[in-house]
N, C-alpha and C positions, 0 to 999 in steps of 0.2 A: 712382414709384420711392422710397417711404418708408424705407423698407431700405436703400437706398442713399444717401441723404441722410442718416440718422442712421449709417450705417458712416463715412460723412464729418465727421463731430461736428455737423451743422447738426438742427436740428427742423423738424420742416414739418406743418401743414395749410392744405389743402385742401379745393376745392368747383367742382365738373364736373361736363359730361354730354357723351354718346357723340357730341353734334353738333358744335357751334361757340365754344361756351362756358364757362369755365371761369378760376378765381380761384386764388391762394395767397398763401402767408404763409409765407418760408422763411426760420428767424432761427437764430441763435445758441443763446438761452435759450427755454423753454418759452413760447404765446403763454398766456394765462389768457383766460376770460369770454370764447370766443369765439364768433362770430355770425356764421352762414351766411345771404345774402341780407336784404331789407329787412325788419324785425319789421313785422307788420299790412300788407305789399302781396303781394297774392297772385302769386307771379311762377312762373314752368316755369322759367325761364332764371339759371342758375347766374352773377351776374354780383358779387355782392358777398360778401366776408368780411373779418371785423373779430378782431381779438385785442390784447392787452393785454401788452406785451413790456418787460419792464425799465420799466416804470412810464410809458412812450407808448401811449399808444392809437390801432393802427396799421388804419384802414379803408382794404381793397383794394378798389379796382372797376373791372368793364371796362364803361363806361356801352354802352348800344344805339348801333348806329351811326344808325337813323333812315329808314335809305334815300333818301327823296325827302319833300322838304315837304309834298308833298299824298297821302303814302301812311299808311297804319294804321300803319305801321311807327312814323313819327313821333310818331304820335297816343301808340304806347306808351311812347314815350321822352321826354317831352312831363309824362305821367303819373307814369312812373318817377324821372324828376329832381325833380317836387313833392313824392315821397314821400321820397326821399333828402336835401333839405332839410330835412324836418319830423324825423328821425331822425336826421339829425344837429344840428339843435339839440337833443333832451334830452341826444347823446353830449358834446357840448361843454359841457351843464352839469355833467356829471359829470366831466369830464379835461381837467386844466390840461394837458397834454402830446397835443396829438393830430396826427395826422398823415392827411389824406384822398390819396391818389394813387392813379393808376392810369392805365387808356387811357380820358381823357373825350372821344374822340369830338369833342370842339369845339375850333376853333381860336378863340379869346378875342379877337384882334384883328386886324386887314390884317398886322400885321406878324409875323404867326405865319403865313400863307400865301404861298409863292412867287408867285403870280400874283393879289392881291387881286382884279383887274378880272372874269380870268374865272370866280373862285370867288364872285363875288358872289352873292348868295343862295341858294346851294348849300347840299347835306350841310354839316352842319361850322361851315359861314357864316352859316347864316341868323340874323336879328334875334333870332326865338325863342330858340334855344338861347342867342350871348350871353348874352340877358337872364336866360338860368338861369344860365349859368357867374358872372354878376357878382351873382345874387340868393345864391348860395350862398358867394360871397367875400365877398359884407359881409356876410351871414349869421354867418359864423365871425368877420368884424369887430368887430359888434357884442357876438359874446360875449367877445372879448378885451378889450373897455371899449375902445380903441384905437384910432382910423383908421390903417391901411397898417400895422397888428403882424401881420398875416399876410400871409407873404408867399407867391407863386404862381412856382412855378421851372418853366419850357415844359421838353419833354423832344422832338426831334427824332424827326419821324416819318417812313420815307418808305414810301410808297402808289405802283403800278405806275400809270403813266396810259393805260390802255384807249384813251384818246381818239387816241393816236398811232398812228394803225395804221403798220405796219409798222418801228416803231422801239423797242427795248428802252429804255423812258426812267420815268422815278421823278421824282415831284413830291416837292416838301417839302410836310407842312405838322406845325406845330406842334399835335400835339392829346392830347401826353398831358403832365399837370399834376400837381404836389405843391402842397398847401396846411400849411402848417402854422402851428401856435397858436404866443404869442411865446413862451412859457420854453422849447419846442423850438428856436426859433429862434437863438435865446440859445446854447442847446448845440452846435446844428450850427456856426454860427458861431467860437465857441468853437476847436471840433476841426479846424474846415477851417482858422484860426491858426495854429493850432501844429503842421500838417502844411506850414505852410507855411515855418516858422519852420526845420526844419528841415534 
């Protein structure tokens, strides 16, 4: 609905496919330099775009959900988040202001999951992915020169739980995340003040 987003004063792109998939970037002012999916990983799936808004560099992504730890699915997600790493370290040498969010698919720690025990090494849970979600936070740590300048804000998920039969019932789990660089942080901070102030 681009038509209708800009009849509303807002700008928008976009990046989809007719399946499952699909990304945007709905702002205010025009996005600039922007980048559909990972540059150099060959992917079908519409899961990443990046644009340049009022002088932040805003990367969206809906990571793979994974399926099952011992299925290809993983394998490509697995892959996917090495390559998302390595692309986002040149973006972070390029832009003091960045901002990565979206749906990552991982809950980061027990306490982003309503039931730890029996999500334990589940979708979501497993060892593996942690160990990406904290390779790619101190990832963007290290290039703020900083320990803890980037900070990681959970964004409440809730997922239908299949496992209850016969009961309309929704787990929490925490798996969609904002990372942002510190002079962003800085800003946001800032603004969330003086909305408070008022």
């Amino acid at each position: 609905p681009t038509a209708d987003f800009g009849a509303a004063g807002w700008q928008s792109q976009w990046f989809g496919q007719k399946t499952y998939n699909g990304v945007a970037l709905i702002t205010r002012e025009p996005a600039s330099a922007v980048v559909k999916n990972i540059p150099g990983f060959a992917d079908e799936q519409a899961r990443v775009i990046a644009g340049t808004v009022a002088g932040v560099r805003v990367i969206g992504g809906y990571f793979p959900n994974g399926q099952a730890p011992d299925s290809d699915k993983f394998v490509y997600k697995m892959a996917w988040l090495d390559a998302l790493r390595a692309w986002l370290a040149t973006e972070l040498a390029q832009h003091e202001r960045l901002v990565l969010m979206g749906d990552f698919n991982i809950a980061p720690e027990d306490r982003d999951v309503y039931d730890p025990v029996a999500w334990a090494g589940q979708i979501h849970c497993t060892p593996e992915e942690r160990a990406q979600f904290l390779s790619t936070q101190s990832a963007a740590q290290h290039a703020a020169s900083a320990a803890g300048a980037v900070i990681s804000s959970r964004l409440l998920t809730e997922l239908p739980d299949h496992r209850l039969e016969g009961m309309n019932a929704v787990v929490m789990l925490s798996i969609g995340c904002a990372l942002l660089l510190p002079l962003l942080v800085w800003q946001v901070e800032g603004r969330l003040r003086a909305r408070a102030a008022v």
